[in-house]
C-alpha positions as CSV (number, residue, x, y, z in Angstrom):
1,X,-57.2,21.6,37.5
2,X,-56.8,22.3,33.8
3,X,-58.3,25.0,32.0
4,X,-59.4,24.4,28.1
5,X,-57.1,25.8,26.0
6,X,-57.6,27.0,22.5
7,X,-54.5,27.3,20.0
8,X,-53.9,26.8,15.9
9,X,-50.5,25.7,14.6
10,X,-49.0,27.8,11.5
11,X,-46.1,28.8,9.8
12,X,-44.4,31.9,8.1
13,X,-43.8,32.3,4.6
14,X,-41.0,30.4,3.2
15,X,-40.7,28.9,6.2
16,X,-40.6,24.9,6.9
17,X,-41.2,24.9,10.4
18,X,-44.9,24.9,12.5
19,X,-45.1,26.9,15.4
20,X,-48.4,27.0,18.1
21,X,-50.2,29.9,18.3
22,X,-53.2,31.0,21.3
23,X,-56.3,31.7,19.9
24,X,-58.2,34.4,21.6
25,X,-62.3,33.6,22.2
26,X,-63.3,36.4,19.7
27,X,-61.3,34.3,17.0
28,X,-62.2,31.0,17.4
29,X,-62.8,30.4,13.5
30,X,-59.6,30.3,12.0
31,X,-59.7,27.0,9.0
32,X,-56.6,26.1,7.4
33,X,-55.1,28.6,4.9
34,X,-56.3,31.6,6.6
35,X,-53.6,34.2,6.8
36,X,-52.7,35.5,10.3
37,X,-51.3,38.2,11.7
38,X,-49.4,36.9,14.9
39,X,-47.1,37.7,17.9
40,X,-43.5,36.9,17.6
41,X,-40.6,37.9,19.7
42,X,-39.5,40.1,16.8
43,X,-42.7,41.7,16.5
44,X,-45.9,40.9,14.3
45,X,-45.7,39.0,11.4
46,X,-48.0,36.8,8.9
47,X,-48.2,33.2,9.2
48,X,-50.3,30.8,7.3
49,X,-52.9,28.2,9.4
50,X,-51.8,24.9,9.0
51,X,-54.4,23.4,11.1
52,X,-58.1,24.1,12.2
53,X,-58.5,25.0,15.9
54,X,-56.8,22.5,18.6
55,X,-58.9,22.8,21.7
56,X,-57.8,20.9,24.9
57,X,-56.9,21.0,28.5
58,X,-53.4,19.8,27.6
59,X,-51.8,22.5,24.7
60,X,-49.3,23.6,27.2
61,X,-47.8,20.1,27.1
62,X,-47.6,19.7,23.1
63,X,-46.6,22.7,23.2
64,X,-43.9,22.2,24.9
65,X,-43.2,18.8,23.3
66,X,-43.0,21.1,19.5
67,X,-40.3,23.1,21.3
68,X,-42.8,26.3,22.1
69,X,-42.0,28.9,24.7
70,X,-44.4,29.7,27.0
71,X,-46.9,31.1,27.1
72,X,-47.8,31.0,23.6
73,X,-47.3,33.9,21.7
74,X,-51.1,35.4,20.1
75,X,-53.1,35.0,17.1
76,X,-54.1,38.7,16.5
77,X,-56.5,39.2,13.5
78,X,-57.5,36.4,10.7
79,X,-57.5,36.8,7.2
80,X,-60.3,34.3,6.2
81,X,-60.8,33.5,2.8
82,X,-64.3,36.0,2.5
83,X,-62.5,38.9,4.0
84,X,-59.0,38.1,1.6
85,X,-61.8,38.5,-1.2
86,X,-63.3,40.9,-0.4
87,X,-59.8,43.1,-0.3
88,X,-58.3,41.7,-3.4
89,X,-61.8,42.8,-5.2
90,X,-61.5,46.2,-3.7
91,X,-57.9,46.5,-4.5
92,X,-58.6,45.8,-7.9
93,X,-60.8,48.3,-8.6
94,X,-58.8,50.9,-7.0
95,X,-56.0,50.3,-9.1
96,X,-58.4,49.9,-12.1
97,X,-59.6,53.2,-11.2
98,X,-56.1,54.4,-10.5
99,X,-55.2,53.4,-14.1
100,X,-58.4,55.1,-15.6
101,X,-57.5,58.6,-14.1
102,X,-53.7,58.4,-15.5
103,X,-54.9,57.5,-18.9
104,X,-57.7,60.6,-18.4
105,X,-55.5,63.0,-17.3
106,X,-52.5,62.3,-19.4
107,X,-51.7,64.2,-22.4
108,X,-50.4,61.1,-24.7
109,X,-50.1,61.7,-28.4
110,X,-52.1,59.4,-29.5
């Protein structure tokens, strides 16, 4: 008997190629676009979704057909579009405020 599987295709920057990713439970929203920080065999890396969530009794076959080791390596952490906000706000103003102290506690002529 088959057990349901849950998995998300994506691919690495500059990269043509798709691989298949498992998606743990706790991360079952990924969309397309999110950034992820995945499992490889040389480590983590970032990847971008390609696809929503593919759920199904039969990954292990496509899979397979796409060329995939198995098991599949992990999806670790998602970068959804909120959360990617929410930093690049953040950052912003840190380096705004980065750039505020230089100009404070610089001794410029003019």
């Amino acid at each position: 008997m088959n057990s349901t599987h849950i998995a998300v295709f994506a691919k690495h920057e500059n990269s043509s190629k798709e691989y298949l990713f498992a998606v743990p439970n706790d991360l079952y929203n990924i969309n397309k676009g999110d950034i992820l920080l995945v499992d490889t065999k040389k480590g983590e890396e970032i990847a971008i979704a390609t696809s929503t969530i593919i759920e199904g009794e039969n990954l292990d076959e496509i899979a397979l057909k796409f060329g995939a080791y198995l098991p599949l390596k992990k999806v670790k952490a998602v970068l959804n579009q909120r959360l990617k906000e929410y930093v690049e706000r953040n950052e912003r103003e840190r380096i705004l405020l980065q750039i505020k102290e230089l100009f404070i506690n610089s001794e410029l002529p003019f």
